[in-house]
C-alpha positions in Angstrom: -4.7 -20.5 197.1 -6.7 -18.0 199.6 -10.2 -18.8 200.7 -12.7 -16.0 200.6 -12.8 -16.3 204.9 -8.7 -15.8 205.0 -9.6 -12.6 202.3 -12.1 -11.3 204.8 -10.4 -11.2 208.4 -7.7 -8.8 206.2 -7.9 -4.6 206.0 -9.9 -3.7 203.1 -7.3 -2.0 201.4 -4.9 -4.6 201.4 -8.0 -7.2 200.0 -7.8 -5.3 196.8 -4.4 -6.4 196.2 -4.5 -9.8 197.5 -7.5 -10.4 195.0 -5.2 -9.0 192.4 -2.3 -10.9 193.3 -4.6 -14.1 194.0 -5.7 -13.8 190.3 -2.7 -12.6 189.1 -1.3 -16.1 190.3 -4.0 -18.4 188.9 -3.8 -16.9 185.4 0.4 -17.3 185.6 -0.5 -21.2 186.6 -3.2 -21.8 183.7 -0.5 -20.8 181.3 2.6 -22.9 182.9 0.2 -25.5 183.0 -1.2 -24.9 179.0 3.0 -24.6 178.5 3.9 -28.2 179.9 0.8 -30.1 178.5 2.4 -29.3 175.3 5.3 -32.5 174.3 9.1 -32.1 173.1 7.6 -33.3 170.0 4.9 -31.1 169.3 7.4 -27.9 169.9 9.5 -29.5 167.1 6.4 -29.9 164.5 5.7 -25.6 165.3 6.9 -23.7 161.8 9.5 -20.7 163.1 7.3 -18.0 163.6 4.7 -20.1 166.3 8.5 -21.4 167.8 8.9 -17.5 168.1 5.3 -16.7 170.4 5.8 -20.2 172.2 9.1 -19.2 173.4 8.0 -15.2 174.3 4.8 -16.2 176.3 7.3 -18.8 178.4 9.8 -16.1 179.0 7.1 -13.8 179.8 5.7 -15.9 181.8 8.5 -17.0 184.2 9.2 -13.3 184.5 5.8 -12.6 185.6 6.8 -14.9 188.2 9.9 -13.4 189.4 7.7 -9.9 189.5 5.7 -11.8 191.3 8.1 -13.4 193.6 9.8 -9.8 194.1 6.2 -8.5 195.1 6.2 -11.1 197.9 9.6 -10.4 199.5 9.0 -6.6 199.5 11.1 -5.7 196.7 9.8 -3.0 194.6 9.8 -4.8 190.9 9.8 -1.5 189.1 13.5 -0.7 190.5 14.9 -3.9 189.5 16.2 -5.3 186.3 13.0 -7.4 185.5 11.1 -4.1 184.7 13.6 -3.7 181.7 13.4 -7.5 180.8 9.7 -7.5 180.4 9.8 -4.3 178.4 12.2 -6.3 176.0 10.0 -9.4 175.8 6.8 -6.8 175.0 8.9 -5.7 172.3 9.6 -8.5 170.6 6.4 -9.8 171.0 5.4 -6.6 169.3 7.7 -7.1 166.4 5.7 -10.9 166.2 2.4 -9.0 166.0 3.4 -6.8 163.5 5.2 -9.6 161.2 1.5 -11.8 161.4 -0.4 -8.3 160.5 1.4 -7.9 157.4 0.6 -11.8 156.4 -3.2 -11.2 157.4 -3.1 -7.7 155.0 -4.6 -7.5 151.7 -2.6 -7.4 148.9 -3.1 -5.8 145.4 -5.0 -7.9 142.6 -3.2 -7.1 139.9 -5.8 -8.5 137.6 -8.5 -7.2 139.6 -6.5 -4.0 139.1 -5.9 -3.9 135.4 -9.7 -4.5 134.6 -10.1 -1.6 136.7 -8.4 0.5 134.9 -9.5 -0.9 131.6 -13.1 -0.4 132.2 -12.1 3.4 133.2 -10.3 4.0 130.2 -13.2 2.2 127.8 -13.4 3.1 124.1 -16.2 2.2 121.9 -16.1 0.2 118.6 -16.7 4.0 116.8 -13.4 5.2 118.7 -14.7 7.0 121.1 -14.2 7.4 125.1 -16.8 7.1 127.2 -16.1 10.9 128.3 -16.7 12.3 125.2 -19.8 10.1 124.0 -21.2 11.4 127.6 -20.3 15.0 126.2 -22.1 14.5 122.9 -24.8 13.2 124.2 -26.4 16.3 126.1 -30.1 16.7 125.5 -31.3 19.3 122.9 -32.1 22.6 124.1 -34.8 22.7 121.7 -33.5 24.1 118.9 
């Protein structure tokens, strides 16, 4: 895009944000790109939930864009509706996040459980808990 000379013969505080921008720009173009290497047919063969994230980043993306594109013409994005529309898309991609967290979270063993308890509650073939052999069992004071 910009070569480190063009960069140079600018103010410094404007380089900052051209660096930015110039970054900004090449990571929105590795994703497009990742996004249209991808076939019709593979998007048909994606189960609902990877439809779901495909379809966010792409929306996120081409709003990035428009941000972008807003940048460049001197319009301040965070007056304009695209501020809102991001926010939305960040939401639902939160809602994604949360739905694969729960499917990643452990659940309960319930046989791992029930032994649990079963152990803690152990009685001994003479009838007694564990507790109250413990009790009887105290050394003798010496009497």
């Amino acid at each position: 895009m910009a070569d480190k000379g063009s960069l140079e013969d600018c103010p410094t505080e404007i380089t900052e944000y051209l660096t930015g921008f110039v970054s900004s720009v090449s990571s929105v173009q590795d994703v497009i790109q990742t996004l249209m290497s991808v076939s019709k047919g593979d998007h048909l063969k994606l189960g609902a939930l990877e439809q779901a994230k495909l379809d966010l980043m792409s929306a996120y993306a081409l709003n990035s864009l428009f941000w972008m594109y807003l940048v460049t013409q001197g319009v301040n994005p965070k007056d304009h509706g695209i501020k809102q529309e991001l926010e939305r898309i960040r939401t639902y991609m939160n809602r994604i996040k949360e739905i694969t967290d729960k499917k990643k979270a452990s659940r309960l063993d319930k046989g791992a459980a029930s032994r649990f308890v079963r152990n803690a509650l152990w009685v001994g073939e003479d009838g007694k808990t564990r507790e109250s052999m413990d009790k009887h069992s105290k050394p003798n004071d010496g009497n």
